[in-house]
N, C-alpha and C positions, 0 to 999 in steps of 0.2 A: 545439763542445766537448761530450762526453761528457757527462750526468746525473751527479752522483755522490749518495749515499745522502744524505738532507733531514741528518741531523747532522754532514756535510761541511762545512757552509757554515756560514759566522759571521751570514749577514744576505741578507736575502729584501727585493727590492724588488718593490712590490705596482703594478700599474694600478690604476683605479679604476673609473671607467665600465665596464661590462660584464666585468669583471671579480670586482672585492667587490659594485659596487654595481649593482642588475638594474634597467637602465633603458632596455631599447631599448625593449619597445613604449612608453616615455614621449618616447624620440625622435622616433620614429616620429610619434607624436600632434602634437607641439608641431610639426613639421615640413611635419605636413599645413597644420594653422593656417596657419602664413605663405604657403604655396601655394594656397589657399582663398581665402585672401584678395586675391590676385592673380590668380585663375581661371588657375592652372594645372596640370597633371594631378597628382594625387594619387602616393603613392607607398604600398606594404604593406611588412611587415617584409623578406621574400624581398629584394627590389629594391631596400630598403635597403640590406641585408645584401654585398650586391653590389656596391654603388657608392660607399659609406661611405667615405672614403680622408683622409690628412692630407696634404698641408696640406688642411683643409679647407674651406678655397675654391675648391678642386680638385673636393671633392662636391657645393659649389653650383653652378658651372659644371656639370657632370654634370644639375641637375636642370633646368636652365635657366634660370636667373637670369643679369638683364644686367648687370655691373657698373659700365655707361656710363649705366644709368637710375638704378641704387640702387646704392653704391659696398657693398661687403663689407661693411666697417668697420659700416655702417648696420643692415645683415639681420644680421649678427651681435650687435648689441647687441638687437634686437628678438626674436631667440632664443633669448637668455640671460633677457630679460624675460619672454618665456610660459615658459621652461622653468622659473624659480624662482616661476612661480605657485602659490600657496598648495592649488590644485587637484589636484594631482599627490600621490599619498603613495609617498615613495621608500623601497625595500628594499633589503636585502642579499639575495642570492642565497641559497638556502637549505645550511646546513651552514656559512656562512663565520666565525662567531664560535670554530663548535666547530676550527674548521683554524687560525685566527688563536690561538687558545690553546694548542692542542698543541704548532705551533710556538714560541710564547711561553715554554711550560714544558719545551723540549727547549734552554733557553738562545738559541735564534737570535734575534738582535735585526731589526726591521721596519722599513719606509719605504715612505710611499706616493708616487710619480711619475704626476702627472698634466699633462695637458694643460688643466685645467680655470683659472679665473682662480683662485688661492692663494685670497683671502679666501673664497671661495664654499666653495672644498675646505675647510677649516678649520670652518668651518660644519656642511656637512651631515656631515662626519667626528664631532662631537662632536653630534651630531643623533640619532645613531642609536647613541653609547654605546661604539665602540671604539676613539675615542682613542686610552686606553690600551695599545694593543699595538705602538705606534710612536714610535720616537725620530725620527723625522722626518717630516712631510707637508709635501709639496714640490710645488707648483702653481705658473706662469705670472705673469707681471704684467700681462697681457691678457687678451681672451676671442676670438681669434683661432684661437687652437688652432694653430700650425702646427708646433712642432716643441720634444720635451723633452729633447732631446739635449743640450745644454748644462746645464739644469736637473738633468740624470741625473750629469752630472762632478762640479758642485758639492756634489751630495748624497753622491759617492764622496769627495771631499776633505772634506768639515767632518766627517764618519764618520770617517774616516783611515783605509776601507776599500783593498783588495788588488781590480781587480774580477773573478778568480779565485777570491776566497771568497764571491763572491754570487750570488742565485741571481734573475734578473727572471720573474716572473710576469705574462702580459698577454692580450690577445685580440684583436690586430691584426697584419698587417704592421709597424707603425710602429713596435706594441714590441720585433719582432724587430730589425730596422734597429736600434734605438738599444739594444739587448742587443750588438748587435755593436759599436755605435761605442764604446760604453762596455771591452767585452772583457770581458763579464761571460756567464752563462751562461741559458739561457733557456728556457722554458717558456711554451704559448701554451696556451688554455681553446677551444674552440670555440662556445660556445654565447651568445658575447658579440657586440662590432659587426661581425664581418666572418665570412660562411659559413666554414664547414669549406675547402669548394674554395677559397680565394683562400688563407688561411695554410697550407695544408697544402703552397704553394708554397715556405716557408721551409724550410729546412735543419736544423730542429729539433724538439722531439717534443711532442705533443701530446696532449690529457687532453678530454673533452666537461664534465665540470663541475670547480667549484672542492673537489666534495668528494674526488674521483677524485686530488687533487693528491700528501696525502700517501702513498696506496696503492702510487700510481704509481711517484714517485721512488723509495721503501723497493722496491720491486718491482725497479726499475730496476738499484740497486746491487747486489741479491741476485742478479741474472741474470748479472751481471759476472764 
């Protein structure tokens, strides 16, 4: 589906990870740990970037992990524990409060869809002060991560959203995918969990940062 101009739409659903919130080289780190300590080969952001995928037990298979030694279930909870270690200081991407406001103040109402477990999203969202620009933050009842497509419909129904008036913003495959299942319109960032080259596979249009977002779309309609 077409861009249409940022004041088209009633309501912008937000990713999170790599998206508002700049955490891959914190991925990255906490991911070494678990492989360190298994003496298996390390990995850098690049090769992340590249292999990074949902479900994502799909990317631990990828990195080598047996899950007939250590079931998933297990390295996943041991990755949610280094990753919410007190060591880590997490950020917003730079420019995202000043986009989350513009938006805010052009009437469009917000919601964040994550893959993350809800309680944790709820947490570091009000951690870092912008809560307020969302009527909804909508995360997982696990820490498995494999898929928010379901989570994306119930947030279209308690809204009593159209998902022709909204716009998903993400920085994966996965948010494309579930921008379609939903029938909603979509927008991918680059500079978040998966290279340029893998989402530039998807059928929709693409920005390198979150500041680029409103330029973009306003640019978009005007070229129309």
């Amino acid at each position: 589906m077409p861009i249409n101009n940022i004041k088209n739409y009633k309501h912008i659903i937000w990713d999170w990870n790599g998206t508002l919130l700049d955490d891959v080289d914190i991925v990255v780190d906490v991911m070494n740990n678990l492989l360190k300590r298994r003496k298996m080969p390390l990995i850098n952001k690049q090769k992340y970037k590249n292999i990074f995928t949902f479900p994502v037990k799909e990317y631990y298979a990828q990195l080598g992990f047996n899950f007939l030694i250590e079931p998933f279930e297990k390295l996943a909870i041991e990755y949610i524990s280094e990753y919410n270690n007190n060591v880590y200081q997490f950020k917003l991407y730079d420019g995202t409060e000043k986009v989350l406001e513009n938006i805010s103040n052009s009437g469009i109402s917000q919601s964040i869809l994550s893959a993350c477990q809800e309680k944790d999203l709820l947490k570091a969202v009000s951690k870092l002060n912008i809560d307020e620009y969302f009527i909804n933050i909508a995360g997982l009842n696990n820490y498995y991560a494999v898929s928010k497509v379901k989570r994306g419909k119930d947030l279209l129904t308690e809204a009593g959203l159209k998902p022709e008036e909204v716009l998903l913003i993400g920085d994966t495959v996965h948010d494309y995918q579930v921008s379609k299942e939903l029938g909603c319109h979509c927008l991918l960032i680059s500079n978040g969990h998966q290279s340029y080259r893998r989402i530039s596979n998807c059928n929709t249009n693409i920005v390198r940062t979150i500041s680029d977002v409103i330029e973009f779309v306003n640019k978009k309609a005007n070229a129309i």
